[in-house]
Each structure stands twice: as structure tokens, then as C-alpha cells.
N, C-alpha and C positions, 0 to 999 in steps of 0.2 A: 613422389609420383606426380608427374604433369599432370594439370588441372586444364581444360580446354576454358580459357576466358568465354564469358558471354557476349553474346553480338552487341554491340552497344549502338543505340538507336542513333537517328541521327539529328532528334534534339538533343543527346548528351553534349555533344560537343559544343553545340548551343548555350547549353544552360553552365556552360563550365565557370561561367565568370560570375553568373548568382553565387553560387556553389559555394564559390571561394569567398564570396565577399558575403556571403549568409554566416559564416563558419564562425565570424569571427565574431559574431554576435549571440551564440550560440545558451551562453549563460544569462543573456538578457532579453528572454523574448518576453514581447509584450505584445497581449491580445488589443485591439482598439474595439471598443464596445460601443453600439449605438445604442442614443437612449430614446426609446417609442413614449414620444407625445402623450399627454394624456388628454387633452382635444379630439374630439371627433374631425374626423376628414371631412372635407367642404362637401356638403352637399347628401350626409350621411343623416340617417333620423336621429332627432332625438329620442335619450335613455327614458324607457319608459316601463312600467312594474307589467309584467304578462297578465295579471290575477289582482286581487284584492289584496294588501298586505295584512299576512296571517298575524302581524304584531297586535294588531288590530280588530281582529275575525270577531272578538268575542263583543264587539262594541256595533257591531252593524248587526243591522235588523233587513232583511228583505223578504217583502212583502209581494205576495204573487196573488193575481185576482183567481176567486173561484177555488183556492186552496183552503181558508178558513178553517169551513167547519169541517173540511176531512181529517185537518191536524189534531182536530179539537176535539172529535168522539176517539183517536187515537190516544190521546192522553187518557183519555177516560177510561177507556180498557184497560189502557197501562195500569192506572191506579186500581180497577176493580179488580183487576186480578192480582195484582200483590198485595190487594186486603185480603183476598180467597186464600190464599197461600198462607201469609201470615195467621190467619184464623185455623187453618188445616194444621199447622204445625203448633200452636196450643193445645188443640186438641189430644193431638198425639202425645205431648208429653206428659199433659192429666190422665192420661188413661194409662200409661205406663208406669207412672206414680202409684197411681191405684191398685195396680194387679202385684207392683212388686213392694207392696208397703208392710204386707207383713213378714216379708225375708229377711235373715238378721243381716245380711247385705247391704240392704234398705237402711235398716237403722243404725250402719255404722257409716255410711256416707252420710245420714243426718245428724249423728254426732259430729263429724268431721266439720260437716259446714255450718253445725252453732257454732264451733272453739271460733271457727274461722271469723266469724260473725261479731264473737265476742275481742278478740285480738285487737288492738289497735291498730289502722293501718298504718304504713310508713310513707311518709311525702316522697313523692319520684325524686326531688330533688338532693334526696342525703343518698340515693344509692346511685347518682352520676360522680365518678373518678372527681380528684381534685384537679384543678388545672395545674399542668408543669411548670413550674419558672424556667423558661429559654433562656432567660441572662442567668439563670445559676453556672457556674462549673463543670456541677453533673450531667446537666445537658450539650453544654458544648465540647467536650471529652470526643476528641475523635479516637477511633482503636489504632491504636501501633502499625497494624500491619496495615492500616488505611494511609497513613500520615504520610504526606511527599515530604524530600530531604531538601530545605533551602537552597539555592544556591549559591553562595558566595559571589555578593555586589561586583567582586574583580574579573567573576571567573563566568557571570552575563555575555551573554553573547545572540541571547536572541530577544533582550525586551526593544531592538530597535524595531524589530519587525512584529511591536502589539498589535499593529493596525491590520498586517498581511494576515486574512485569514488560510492563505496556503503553506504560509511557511508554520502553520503550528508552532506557536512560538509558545504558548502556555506550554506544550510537552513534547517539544521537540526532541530533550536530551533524553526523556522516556523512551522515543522511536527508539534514537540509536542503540540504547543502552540493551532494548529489548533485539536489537537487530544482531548485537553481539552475542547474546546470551543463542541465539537462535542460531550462528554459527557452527555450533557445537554440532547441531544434528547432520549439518553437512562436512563433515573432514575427510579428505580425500587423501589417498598415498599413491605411489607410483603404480599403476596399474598396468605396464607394457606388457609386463608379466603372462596376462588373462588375455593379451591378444596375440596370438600368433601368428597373423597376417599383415600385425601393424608395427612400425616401429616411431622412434621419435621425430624421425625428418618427416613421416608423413602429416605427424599431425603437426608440426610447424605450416609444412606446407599450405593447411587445410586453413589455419589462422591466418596465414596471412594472405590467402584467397579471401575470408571471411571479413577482414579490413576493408580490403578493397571493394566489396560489395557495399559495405557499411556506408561506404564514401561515396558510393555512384547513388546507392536510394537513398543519400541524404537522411540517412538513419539516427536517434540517438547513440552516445557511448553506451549509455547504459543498455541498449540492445544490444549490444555485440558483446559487453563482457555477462550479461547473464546468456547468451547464447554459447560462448563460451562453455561456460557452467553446466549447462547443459549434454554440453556436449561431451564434455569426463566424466558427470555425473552416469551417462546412460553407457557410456564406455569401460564403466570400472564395475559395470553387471554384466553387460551382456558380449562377447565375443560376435564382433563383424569380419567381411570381408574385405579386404582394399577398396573392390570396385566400390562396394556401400560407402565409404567414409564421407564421400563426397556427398551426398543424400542426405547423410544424418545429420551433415554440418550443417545445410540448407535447411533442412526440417528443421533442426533446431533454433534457427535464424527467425523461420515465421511461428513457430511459438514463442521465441521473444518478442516478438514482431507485437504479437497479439495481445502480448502483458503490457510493454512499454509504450508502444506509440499512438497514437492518436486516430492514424489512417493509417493500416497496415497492409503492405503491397499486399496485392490477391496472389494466390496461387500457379497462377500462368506465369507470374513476373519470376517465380523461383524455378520454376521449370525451366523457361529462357537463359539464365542464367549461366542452367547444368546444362547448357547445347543441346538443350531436349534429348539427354540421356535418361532420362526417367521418364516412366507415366506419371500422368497422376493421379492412377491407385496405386500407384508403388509410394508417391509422397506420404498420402493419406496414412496409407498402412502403418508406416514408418512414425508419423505424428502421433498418432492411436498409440503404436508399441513404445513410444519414447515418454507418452504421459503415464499408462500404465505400471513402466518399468519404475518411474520415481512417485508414484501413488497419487500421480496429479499434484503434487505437492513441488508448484517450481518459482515460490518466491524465495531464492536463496541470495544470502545478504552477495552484493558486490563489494569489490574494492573501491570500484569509482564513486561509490556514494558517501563512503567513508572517509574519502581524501576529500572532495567538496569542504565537507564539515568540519575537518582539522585544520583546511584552508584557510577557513573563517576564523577559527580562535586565533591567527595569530596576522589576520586581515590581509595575507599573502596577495600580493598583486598578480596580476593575470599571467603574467611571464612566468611568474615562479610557478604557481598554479600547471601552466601550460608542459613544464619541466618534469615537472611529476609528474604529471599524466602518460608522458611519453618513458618515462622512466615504466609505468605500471603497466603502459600496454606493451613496451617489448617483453615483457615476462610473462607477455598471454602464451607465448610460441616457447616455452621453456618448459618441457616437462617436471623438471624441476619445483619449478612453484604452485605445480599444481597441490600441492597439500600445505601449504601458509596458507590460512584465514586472512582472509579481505582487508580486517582493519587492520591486523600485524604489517600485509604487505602494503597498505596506505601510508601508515603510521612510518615505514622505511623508506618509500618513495618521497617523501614530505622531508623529511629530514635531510635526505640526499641533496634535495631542490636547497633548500633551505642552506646546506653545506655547501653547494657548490655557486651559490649567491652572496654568501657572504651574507649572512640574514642573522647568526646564532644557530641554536641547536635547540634542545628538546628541552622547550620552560615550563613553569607550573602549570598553564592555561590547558595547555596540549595535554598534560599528566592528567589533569583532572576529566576533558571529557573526553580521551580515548582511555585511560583507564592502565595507561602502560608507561612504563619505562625504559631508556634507554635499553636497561639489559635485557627487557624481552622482547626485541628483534636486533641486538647486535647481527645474529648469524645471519637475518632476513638483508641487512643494509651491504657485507661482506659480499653476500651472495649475490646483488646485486651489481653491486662493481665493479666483481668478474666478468659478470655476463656481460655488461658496455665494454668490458676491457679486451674481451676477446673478440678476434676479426670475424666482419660478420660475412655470412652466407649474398652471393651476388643476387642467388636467385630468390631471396628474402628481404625486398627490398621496399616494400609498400609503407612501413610502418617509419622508416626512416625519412624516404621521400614525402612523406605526408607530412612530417612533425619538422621538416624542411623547408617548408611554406613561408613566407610573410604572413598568415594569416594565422600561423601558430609561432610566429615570436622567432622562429626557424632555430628553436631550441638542439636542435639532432645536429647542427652543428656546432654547438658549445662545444668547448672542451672539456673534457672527463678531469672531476676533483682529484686531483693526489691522496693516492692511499694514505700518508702520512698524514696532512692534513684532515682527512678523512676520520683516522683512527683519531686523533689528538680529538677531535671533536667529540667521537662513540668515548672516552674516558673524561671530557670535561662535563659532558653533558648528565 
């Protein structure tokens, strides 16, 4: 279904040459931080205490004329009546002795407190615990199911980054490991099924509208493919209508918007977009119905976060990097891949790059922290290959044209690996 582009303002055209030359620094941003003086500004007062310092309160003595002797019959009261009191309450307890001295009550509580009397007491100091020895064994015993698993010195990859405290380098491979296990809750299957008003070209269509939006607000990847995510995820409960698809895609855009980015275009800017075919109670509604339908629950692991990090075990250069990436995102628009999990389909794109660079194929490093083997994404890497092999759609042309750039290595016009080549590698590897 035609998608009506958005008006585009007329600093885009302007800003088209940041854009491109922002792009390709994209994995290396770096904030510049200024550092605030710790000098006072010229002509600011000096640091000085509001009050008396309390460290101190109980060492100073102030003296006020004419106060004396009012403090001093105050003490005095104070004292005579907690004589009165104390003398009150002797009282009381002799006279309660007296009246109950002859009940056998009486004289088994004064049984009780001669034994007590007679007892030796015991020094407070033999009923405090013994101290622990820390350097025993026993104490330093961590439990089993506490114990992190070494890493293997070969198969390090993040102590370069001890210093970064962003890249969590202490439990980086923790994230990931906990990012796969957490795939499990989102698996998806072809769902065209459950929509009867949609089919497969539409929602290509809608993707690769969703690219090109990506690329005009200068968006993260990572926003587009968990909008993506999104967007099957709410598609494989609820049945829409054509008209809607274009709405949900956008909704689902500024909820990724709102997870990922930093500065997340307002609401007007996604309305703009759709040629102000929407309200915006209709966005709203639609945002509300698309968190409740996934229980609010929409950090779902991506691809592209998992190819970064396979990237690095085997120190892939930005080229290859950039190969894969473009490999992972034509398979956003393939209904097909909507049910391969993230790292499966990382784990394929990476290897493709890696085969069709002449780099090797799938070595220990890789084994060890995606957790997989050649043979379980053979069918993902297959499937793949098809999909570049086959001609593509004219009017789906965004995802190529982009990864066409100089500022992406203009990887989309590589040539496609030989299947044979290909396969020799999926059986050595």
C-alpha cells in the first residue's frame, strides 16, 4: 500500500551533509565534558559556616546578661522534683511488699531471688560469640550458585575497557548471556495468518518507510529495530486494519523513541510524518493499546546489539561490521525472519560478512560468547542468501540506497558470496 512521504522541512536539505558525515562516526560518540572550577568566581563572597559548627556545640558556652538565675531555680526544680518522684516511687514499692508479704506468691518470688542472689554471676564477657577467623576457609567459601564462571585469558574481550565505566566490563558477558536467555519470552511465528487485512508486501512496505524515517530524525539502529519488534510483537495479538498499519508503525517508533534515544522527537514530529492522517488522540490511544497489549514489557533483546558484540570478539573492522549490519537490516522487511531470535540472526549476518571478506569463519572466541555453533544457524545463514539472491522490489529501495553511501563503506554494492564458497565454509567451520 502507498505510504504518503512526509513534508520534509526545508532545513532537511540543509542539514543533509551533517547527516552523512555524522553517520559515520556513529559508533564513536564522544561527549566533551567541562570541568566547573573549584574557585570561587571574582568578586563572589567568601565560604562561610551559616551557624556555629555543631562539631563543636558542646564546647561553647553562651552567656546572656540577665538569664542567670532564671536557669538556675530551673535546675533546681528540675532536681526537686525528681527527688519527689524518686521518693514517691519507694514508697510505693514498700507498701506493696507489705500488703503482699504474706501470699505464698510473695514468698516464691523471694525464694526465687535468694537462689538468684546466691548463683554466681557470669562475666558479660564469656556470653559474647567468639570472633570468626575471615582468613579461615569457612568463611571465605562462597555458595555454588553465587560463584561467577572465569573467563578464559584468550576468550577476554572486555578487560581493555576496566577504566570505561559504561561499557560494564566487570559483567558485560552477564548482560548478554542474561539478554539471550530472555529471548525465549519473546518468539514469534509467522503471524499473516491473524491479519486478514494485511499481507506480506505491506508490511515490507511499512519497514521500509520506517528506515527512511530513521534516517531523516537521525535516530539510533537500535530504535528502529526494537520498533520493528514492536511492531510484530503487537501484530501477532491484535488484528488491524490497512488504514491502521501506518499509525502502529509510527506509534511504535516513538515508543522506541522513548526507550532508546536521548531526545525523543515530540509527538507533532510523528503526526507530520503520517501527512497528518492521524489525530493525536488517535496516536495516543494506539501508544496506551500497544504497551498494554505487550504488558509494558518492551525491552526485547535486538539483533543489532548482539552483532556489535560478536563484532568485537573477533575485532571486525567497521567495513565488515557495516556488511552485517546491512545483511541484518534487509531481513527486517522479510516476514520470514520474523521468528529467528536476535543472536541466531546476528550470529548469521556476522559470519556472512566475515565469508564474504575473506576473514575465516566461525572460531572459538565467537563459540564461546554467543553460545552457538555453526550448525545452529546453518538454515538462518541459507536463508539469508536467498534473500540477497533474489531480485529486489524497485519500490523497496531505502535500505539499499542507504548501505550505498560512502559513509557506510557502500557495502550494498558488494558482490554476493558464492553459494559454494559459502557452503565449503558452513561444513569447515
Amino acid at each position: 500500500m502507498p505510504f504518503t512521504r512526509g513534508k520534509k522541512n526545508k532545513e532537511a536539505a540543509g542539514n543533509k551533509a551533517s547527516r552523512v558525515n555524522g553517520a559515520a562516526s556513529e559508533n564513536q560518540e564522544e561527549a566533551t565534558q567541562v570541568k566547573r572550577s573549584s574557585s570561587p568566581p571574582h568578586g563572589a563572597p567568601k565560604k562561610r559556616t551559616a551557624f556555629i559548627d555543631i562539631t563543636n556545640a558542646h564546647k561553647v558556652t553562651i552567656s546572656l546578661p540577665g538569664r542567670k538565675r532564671d536557669s538556675a531555680k530551673k535546675v533546681e526544680k528540675k532536681t526537686n522534683s525528681a527527688s519527689v518522684l524518686s521518693k514517691n516511687q519507694t514508697n510505693l514499692q514498700k507498701s506493696s511488699s507489705v500488703s503482699s508479704e504474706g501470699s505464698p506468691a510473695a514468698k516464691e518470688r523471694s525464694d526465687v531471688e535468694e537462689k538468684k542472689n546466691e548463683e554466681p554471676q557470669k562475666d558479660d564477657s564469656s556470653l559474647a560469640e567468639e570472633p570468626v577467623d575471615v582468613s579461615s576457609p569457612a568463611a571465605r567459601e562462597v555458595p555454588a550458585h553465587i560463584q561467577r564462571q572465569p573467563i578464559p585469558e584468550e576468550f577476554d574481550i572486555d578487560s581493555d575497557n576496566s577504566e570505561d565505566c559504561y561499557m560494564c566490563p566487570e559483567y558485560a558477558k552477564d548482560i548478554f548471556d542474561y539478554l539471550k536467555k530472555r529471548e525465549e519470552k519473546f518468539v514469534l511465528s509467522n503471524y499473516m495468518d491473524k491479519q486478514p487485512y494485511l499481507s506480506p508486501d505491506m508490511r515490507a512496505i511499512l519497514i521500509d518507510w520506517l528506515v527512511e524515517v530513521q534516517e531523516n530524525f537521525e535516530l539510533f539502529h537500535e530504535t528502529l529495530y526494537l520498533a520493528v519488534k514492536l511492531t510484530d510483537h503487537y501484530l501477532s495479538k491484535v488484528p488491524i486494519h490497512r488504514d491502521l498499519l501506518q499509525l502502529v508503525g509510527s506509534t511504535a517508533l516513538l515508543i522506541a523513541c522513548k526507550f532508546e534515544e536521548r531526545c525523543p522527537p515530540p509527538v507533532e514530529d510523528f503526526l507530520y510524518i503520517c501527512d497528518d492522517a492521524y489525530k493525536r488522540r488517535e496516536l495516543i490511544g494506539i501508544e496506551a493499546n500497544i504497551l498494554k497489549t505487550l504488558s509494558f514489557d518492551i525491552n526485547i533483546p535486538i539483533p543489532y546489539r548482539f552483532l556489535r558484540r560478536y563484532a568485537r570478539c573477533v575485532n571486525a573492522g567497521m567495513d565488515t561490521l557495516t556488511l552485517a549490519r546491512f545483511f541484518c537490516e534487509m531481513s527486517l522487511m522479510e516476514i520470514d525472519f520474523v521468528e529467528e531470535r536476535g543472536s541466531r540472526l546476528a550470529s548469521a549476518c556476522l559470519l556472512m560478512a566475515l565469508v564474504t571478506k575473506n576473514l575465516g569463519g566461525w572460531c572459538p572466541i565467537l563459540q564461546f560468547h554467543s553460545g552457538y555453533q555453526v550448525s545452529d544457524f546453518k538454515p538462518v545463514v541459507r536463508k539469508l542468501h536467498s534473500m540477497l539472491q533474489a531480485p529486489s522490489d524497485d519500490n523497496l529501495k531505502t535500505i539499499r540506497n542507504k548501505y550505498s553511501h560512502k559513509v557506510f563503506f557502500e557495502v550494498a554494492s558488494l558482490p554476493l558470496v558464492d553459494i559454494n564458497v559459502l557452503e565449503k565454509a558452513l561444513a569447515s567451520s
